[in-house]
N, C-alpha and C positions, 0 to 999 in steps of 0.2 A: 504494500500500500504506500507510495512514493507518495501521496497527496498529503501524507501525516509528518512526511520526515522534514529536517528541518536541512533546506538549504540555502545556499548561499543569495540566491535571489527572493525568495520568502522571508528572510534575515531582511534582507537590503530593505525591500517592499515594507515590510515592518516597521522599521528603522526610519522610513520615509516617511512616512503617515506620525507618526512618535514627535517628530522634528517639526513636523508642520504645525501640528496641534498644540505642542510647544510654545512658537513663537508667535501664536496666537493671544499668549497669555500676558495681561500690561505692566507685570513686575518684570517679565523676561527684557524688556525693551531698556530697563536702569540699567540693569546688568551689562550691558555694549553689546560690541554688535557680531560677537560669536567667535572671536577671530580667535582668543585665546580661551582654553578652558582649565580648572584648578580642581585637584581632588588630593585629598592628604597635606595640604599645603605646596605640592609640585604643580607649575604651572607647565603648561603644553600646549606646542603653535598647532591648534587644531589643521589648518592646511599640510602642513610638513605630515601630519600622522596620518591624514587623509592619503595624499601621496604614497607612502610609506605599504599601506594597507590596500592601493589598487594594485602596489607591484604585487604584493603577496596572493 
């Protein structure tokens, strides 16, 4: 049953709809404007990991 497993376009599509409905939201808008993101205190050039992740 491939319609149940989870791949990498089902992910992406996911992921897309997730991001959209996101920056829907009017607190996300103070926060700027996506370029960097911070989790643990490490900050990270969301485009470079974007990149990063199409070679992979």
């Amino acid at each position: 049953m491939q319609h149940n497993c989870l791949r990498a376009n089902t992910i992406l599509n996911a992921n897309a709809k997730l991001v959209e409905a996101h920056s829907k939201l009017p607190i996300v808008h103070k926060w700027g404007g996506g370029q960097v993101a911070s989790a643990d205190g490490l900050l990270d050039r969301l485009d470079e990991a974007i990149e990063v992740m199409r070679r992979w």
